[in-house]
C-alpha positions, 0 to 999 in steps of 0.5 A: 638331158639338160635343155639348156647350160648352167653356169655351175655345170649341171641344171634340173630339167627345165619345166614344160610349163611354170607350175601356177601352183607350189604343189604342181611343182613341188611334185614334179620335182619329187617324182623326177628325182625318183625316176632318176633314182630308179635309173641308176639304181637300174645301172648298178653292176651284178658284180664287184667291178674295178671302178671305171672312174679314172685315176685322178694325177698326183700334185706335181712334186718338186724338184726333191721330190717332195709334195707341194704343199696343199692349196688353202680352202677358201675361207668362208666364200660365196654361198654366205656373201651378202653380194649373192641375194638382196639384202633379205638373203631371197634370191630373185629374178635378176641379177648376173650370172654366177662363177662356174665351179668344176671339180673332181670332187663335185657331181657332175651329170648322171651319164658322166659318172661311174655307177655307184656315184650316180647312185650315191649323188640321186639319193642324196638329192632325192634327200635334199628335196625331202628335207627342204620340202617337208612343211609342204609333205605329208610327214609320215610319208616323207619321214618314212621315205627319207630314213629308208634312202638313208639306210640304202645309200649307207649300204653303198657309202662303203663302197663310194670311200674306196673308190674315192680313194683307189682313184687317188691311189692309182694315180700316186707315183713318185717322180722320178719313180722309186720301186719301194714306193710304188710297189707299197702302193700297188700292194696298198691297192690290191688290199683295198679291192679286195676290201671293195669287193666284199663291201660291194658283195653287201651291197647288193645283198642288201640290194636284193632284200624286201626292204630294198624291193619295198623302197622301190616300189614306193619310189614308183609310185612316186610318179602318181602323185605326191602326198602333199599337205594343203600348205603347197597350194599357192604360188610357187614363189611366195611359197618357195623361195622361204625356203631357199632362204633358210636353207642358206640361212644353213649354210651360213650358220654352219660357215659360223661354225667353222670360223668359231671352231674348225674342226673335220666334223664342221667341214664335213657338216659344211660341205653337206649343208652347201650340198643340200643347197645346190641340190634345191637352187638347181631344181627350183632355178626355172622358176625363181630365176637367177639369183638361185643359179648362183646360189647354186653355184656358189654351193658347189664352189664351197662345196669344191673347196671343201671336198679334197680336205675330207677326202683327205681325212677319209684316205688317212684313216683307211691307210692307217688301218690297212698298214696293219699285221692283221691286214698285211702280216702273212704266216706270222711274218711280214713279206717285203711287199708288205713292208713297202706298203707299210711304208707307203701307207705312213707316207701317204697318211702324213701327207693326208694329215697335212693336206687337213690341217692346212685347210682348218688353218684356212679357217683360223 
């Protein structure tokens, strides 16, 4: 557990001593991601459960009935404002606290998330640590690790979208209710639970293979040391705040991107980028100070902004999918549940396509 607050809602263990070496820390840092891996890879459920996350409310509507228009993602906001570092874009040991970020579509602390989640975000930070740390790794090693995380936390990506979008599904109703409506999102639901089911089921096939035994044992080991290369001997802050630097440089650079060309793939690439790093500011805030605290905040507020559009993107494509005759269709015709959902599924896709391109206009 956290042994003291963060502005942005979550921070890395704080350290029992400040490593006098880059190489002390650096190991530290790896060996706990791994261990928090391990534990929620621990949780995971046998079976297909429901997913425990509860369902997120719909935007309020107006008085017709119709959904309120999307609110814009911030444009281009903090994590590349020349007010969050010196004039070098380091981050030091001075300077205010930053802005909390709290959303849904952010990583909250292990023990708040359903299972699958807190997998899904340990992976992705043990992943962040690897990239950002690598000059300091020894290559083979790190490369290795990271490619298998990614193979292992693509098995439960699946799994992770139908969540996403089950949740926004049981919270989707119209006000006042209209039968048809609901009764295509009830059927919409039904249909992506027995999709979760069968993804969940592959999961844990490849969960149980000699791969996935593999990984964990190396994992495992990861608590008796680190293969490091003789570069991470030195201060931790000479060493270690280059690297903030250029993974904010990323950031910055991907901000550039979305500005000269918005599109979904430059978002999604943007939202990942702020990801990798908050994941690094969080771990290395005790040692480089505030100015890292805000950085990470920074990221997870981008990161907030960012999310419900490509989420959006995710929910149209599986809705236009579902509202299919193969998916629906039964016995050579279409049953009135099927058609309600039919008509749920172009409804609610609409609106996704709207809430997306409402936010690359953000960006225009």
């Amino acid at each position: 557990m956290p042994d003291r607050a963060c502005p942005c809602g979550r921070r890395e263990d704080a350290l029992a001593t400040e490593p006098a070496n880059a190489s002390e820390l650096i190991s530290e840092i790896l060996a706990r991601g791994a261990r928090k891996l391990a534990k929620a890879d621990r949780a995971m459920e046998p079976e297909s459960a429901v997913p425990r996350r509860e369902p997120r409310a719909r935007e309020q509507t107006t008085a017709s009935g119709r959904k309120a228009g999307p609110a814009k993602v911030a444009r281009a906001g903090g994590v590349g404002a020349a007010s969050s570092t010196g004039g070098d874009g380091a981050p030091d040991s001075t300077g205010g606290d930053g802005a909390s970020g709290t959303s849904e579509n952010t990583d909250t602390d292990d023990q708040d998330r359903d299972p699958v989640h807190a997998l899904r975000a340990a992976m992705r930070r043990m992943r962040a640590y690897l990239r950002t740390f690598r000059p300091f790794l020894d290559l083979q090693w790190s490369t290795d690790l990271a490619v298998d995380l990614r193979w292992y936390g693509g098995s439960l990506g699946a799994v992770r979208d139908l969540d996403v979008i089950y949740a926004f599904l049981a919270g989707t109703r119209l006000e006042p209710t209209w039968e048809p409506f609901t009764g295509g999102v009830d059927r919409l639901a039904e249909v992506l639970l027995t999709q979760r089911a069968a993804r969940y089921a592959d999961f844990l096939e490849i969960r149980a293979s000699t791969k996935a035994g593999d990984l964990a044992e190396r994992l495992a080991r990861c608590g008796d040391g680190i293969p490091l290369g003789s570069r991470a001997d030195g201060s931790p802050g000479k060493l270690l705040t280059p690297l903030v630097r250029r993974t904010r440089r990323e950031v910055q650079d991907a901000e550039k991107a979305m500005r000269a060309r918005p599109t979904l793939d430059n978002l999604h690439d943007l939202r990942k980028k702020a990801k990798n790093l908050r994941y690094v500011c969080e771990s290395l805030d005790p040692v480089l100070g505030k100015q890292c605290t805000r950085l990470s905040s920074e990221a997870r507020a981008t990161q907030d902004h960012i999310g419900p559009a490509v989420d959006a993107a995710s929910r149209g494509r599986w809705l236009e999918d579902a509202a299919t005759w193969k998916t629906l269709g039964h016995g050579g015709r279409l049953s009135a549940g099927a058609a309600q959902a039919i008509f749920a599924a172009g409804r609610l896709s609409a609106e996704a396509a709207a809430e997306v391109e409402a936010a690359l206009a953000a960006w225009r």
